[in-house]
Each structure stands twice: as structure tokens, then as C-alpha cells.
C-alpha positions as semicolon CSV with decimal commas, in nm:
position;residue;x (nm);y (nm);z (nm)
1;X;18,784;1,676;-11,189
2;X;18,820;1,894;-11,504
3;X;19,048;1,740;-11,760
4;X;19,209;1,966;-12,014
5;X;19,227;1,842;-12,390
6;X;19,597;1,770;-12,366
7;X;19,531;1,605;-12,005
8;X;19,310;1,381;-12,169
9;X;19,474;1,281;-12,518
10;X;19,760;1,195;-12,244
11;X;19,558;0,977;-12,051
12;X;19,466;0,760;-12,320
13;X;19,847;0,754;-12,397
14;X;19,912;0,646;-12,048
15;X;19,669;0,390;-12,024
16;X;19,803;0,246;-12,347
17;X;20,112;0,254;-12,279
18;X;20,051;0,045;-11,872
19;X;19,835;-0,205;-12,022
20;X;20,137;-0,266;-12,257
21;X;20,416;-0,268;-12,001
22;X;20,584;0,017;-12,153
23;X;20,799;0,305;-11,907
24;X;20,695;0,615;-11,846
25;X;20,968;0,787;-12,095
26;X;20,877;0,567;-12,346
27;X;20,486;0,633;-12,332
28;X;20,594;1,027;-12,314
29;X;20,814;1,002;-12,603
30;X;20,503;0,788;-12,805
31;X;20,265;1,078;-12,726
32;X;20,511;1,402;-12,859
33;X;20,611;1,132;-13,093
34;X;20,230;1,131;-13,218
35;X;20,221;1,530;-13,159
36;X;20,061;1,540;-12,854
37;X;20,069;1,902;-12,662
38;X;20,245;1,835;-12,333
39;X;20,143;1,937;-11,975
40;X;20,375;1,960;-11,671
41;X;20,559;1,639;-11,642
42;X;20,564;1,617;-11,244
43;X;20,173;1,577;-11,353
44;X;20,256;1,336;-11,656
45;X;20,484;1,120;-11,400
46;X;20,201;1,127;-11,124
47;X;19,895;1,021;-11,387
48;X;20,162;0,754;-11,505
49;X;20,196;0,612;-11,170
50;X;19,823;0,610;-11,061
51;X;19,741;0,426;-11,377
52;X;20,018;0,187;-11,334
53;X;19,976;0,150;-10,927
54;X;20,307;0,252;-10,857
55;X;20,370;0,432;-10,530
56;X;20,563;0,764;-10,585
57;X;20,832;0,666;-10,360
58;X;20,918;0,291;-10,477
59;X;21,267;0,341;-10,610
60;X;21,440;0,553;-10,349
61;X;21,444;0,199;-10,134
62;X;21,722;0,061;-10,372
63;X;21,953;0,370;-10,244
64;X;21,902;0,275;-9,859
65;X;22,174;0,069;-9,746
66;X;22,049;-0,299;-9,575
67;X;22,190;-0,193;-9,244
68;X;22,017;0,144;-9,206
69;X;21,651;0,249;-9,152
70;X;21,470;0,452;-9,416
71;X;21,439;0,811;-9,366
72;X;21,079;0,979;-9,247
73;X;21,116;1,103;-9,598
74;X;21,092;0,773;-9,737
75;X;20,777;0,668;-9,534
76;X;20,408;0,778;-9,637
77;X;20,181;0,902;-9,330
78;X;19,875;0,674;-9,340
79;X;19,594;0,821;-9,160
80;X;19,375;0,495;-9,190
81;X;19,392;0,178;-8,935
82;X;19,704;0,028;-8,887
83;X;19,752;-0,297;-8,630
84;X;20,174;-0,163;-8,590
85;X;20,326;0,180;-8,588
86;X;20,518;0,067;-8,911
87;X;20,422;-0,166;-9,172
88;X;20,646;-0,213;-9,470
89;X;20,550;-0,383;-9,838
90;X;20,766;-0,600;-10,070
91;X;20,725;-0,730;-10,410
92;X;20,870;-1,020;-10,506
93;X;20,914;-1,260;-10,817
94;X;20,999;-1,645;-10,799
95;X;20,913;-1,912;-11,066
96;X;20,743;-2,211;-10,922
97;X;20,889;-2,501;-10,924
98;X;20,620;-2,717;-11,039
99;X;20,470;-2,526;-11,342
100;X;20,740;-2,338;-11,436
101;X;20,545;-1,968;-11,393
102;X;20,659;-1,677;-11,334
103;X;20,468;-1,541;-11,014
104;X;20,495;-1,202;-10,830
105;X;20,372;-1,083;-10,531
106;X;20,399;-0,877;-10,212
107;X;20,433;-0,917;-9,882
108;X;20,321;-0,692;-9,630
109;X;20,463;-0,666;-9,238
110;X;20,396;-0,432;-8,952
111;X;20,628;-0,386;-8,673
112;X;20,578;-0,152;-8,339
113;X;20,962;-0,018;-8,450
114;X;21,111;0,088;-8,697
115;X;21,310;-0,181;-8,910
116;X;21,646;-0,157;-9,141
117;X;21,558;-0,239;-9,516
118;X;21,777;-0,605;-9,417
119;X;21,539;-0,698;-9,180
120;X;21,266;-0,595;-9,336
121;X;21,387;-0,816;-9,642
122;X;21,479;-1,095;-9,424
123;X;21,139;-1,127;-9,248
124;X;20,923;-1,092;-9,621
125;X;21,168;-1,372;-9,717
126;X;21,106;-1,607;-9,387
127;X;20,732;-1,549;-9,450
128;X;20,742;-1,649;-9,811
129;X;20,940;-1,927;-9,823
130;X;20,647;-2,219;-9,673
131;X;20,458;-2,088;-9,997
132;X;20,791;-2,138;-10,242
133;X;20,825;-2,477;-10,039
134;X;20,554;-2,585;-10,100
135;X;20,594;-2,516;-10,526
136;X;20,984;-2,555;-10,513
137;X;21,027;-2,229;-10,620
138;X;21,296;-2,030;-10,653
139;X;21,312;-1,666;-10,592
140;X;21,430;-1,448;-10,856
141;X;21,451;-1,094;-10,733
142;X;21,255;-0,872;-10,462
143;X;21,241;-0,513;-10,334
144;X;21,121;-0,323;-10,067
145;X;20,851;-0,058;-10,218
146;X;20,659;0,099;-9,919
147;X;20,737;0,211;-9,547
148;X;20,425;0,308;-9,413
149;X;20,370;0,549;-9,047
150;X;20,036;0,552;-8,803
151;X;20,013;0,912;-8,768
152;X;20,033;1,114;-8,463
153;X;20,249;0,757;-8,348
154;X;20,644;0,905;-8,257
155;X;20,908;0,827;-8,447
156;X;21,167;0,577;-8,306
């Protein structure tokens, strides 16, 4: 892959601005703030994402009501192996009980039908409480970030 001298500058930017837990608007607004020349921002938000790990469609999860299923639109077609139709990630943060840390994690789960975000949540949670039992943590916050398809499986 080819990258442009703007594309470039920017990635430097973007890598910066990851390794130092900054957002995406504020590493943009560092790099016209330093005079950079700008490229298409559905690219700038992409790069941003692949440096940082983030999957494209982690935040639409928070508008899905518990009770509902996410949309096809919401799920990424994986073409690799899968054990279940569906498998679904969460991230979560707790602080152990015995040192005091801060720890985050995900959780992954696969299920031959499709699951609302509440039980999705609810069986991430079952699954990670022997590990906060045995700590005494206590969880702080967690979210649902990936719905994943087998393709050429049907839909339910």
C-alpha cells in the first residue's frame, strides 16, 4: 500500500495520539492544529480505529435496547471458523478486590441463535463472575462491542 505524504504525517499523528489515550477528534484537531494537510476523514476515522483496535461498529450497541436483538446491520459477516452461528464480544472493567487494579477485559460467547443485547450481557456477566470471585472484585462498567455471523448460516 501506497501512502500519500499527508496519509503518512497522519499516521504518525494517529499513532501518537492511541499510544496516549487521546480520541479521535482530539488527535485530528492536534494534527490541523500542527498544520497538517487533511485527507478524507471516513479514511482518518478508519486509520484511527485500526491503530487503536476498535471495531467500526462498537458504539451503535449502546442504542439497542436490552430486550431487542441487534440488527444484521449491526453484525460483521465473518467468513473464518466459527463453533456457533453467532458469537458476540464484551468488554468489561472491574477493580479487583485484592490489589486494588483496575482490570479490563472481554468476553466472548457463541450461540446457534440469535441473542437480545440483555442476554447477551447477562451470560458475559454469569461467565465472569467465578474470576471476580475469586479477586472480590467489583464490576465497574461493560458493553457489548461485536455481534459476529457464520456466513452463508440464515438469519433467525
Amino acid at each position: 500500500m501506497v501512502i500519500s505524504g499527508a496519509h503518512g504525517a497522519w499516521q504518525a499523528v494517529m499513532r501518537s495520539a492511541v499510544t496516549r489515550g487521546v480520541s479521535v477528534t482530539g488527535a485530528i484537531s492536534a494534527g490541523r492544529a500542527a498544520g497538517l494537510a487533511t485527507y478524507r476523514r471516513t479514511t482518518m476515522l478508519s486509520d484511527f480505529r485500526g491503530w487503536s483496535g476498535q471495531a467500526a461498529k462498537v458504539d451503535r450497541f449502546k442504542y439497542v435496547p436490552k430486550v431487542y436483538r441487534a440488527s444484521k446491520a449491526l453484525h460483521t459477516e465473518n467468513k473464518g471458523f466459527m463453533s456457533s452461528r453467532y458469537r458476540y464480544q464484551v468488554n468489561f472493567t472491574y477493580r479487583s478486590g485484592s490489589t486494588g487494579e483496575v482490570i479490563r477485559m472481554h468476553q466472548a460467547l457463541s450461540s446457534d441463535r440469535q441473542l437480545t443485547l440483555g442476554e447477551i450481557e447477562a451470560q458475559a456477566i454469569d461467565k465472569l463472575k467465578p474470576r471476580m470471585n475469586e479477586t472480590g472484585g467489583k464490576l465497574i462498567s461493560y458493553r457489548t462491542t461485536g455481534a459476529f455471523h457464520r456466513e452463508g448460516e440464515l438469519w433467525d
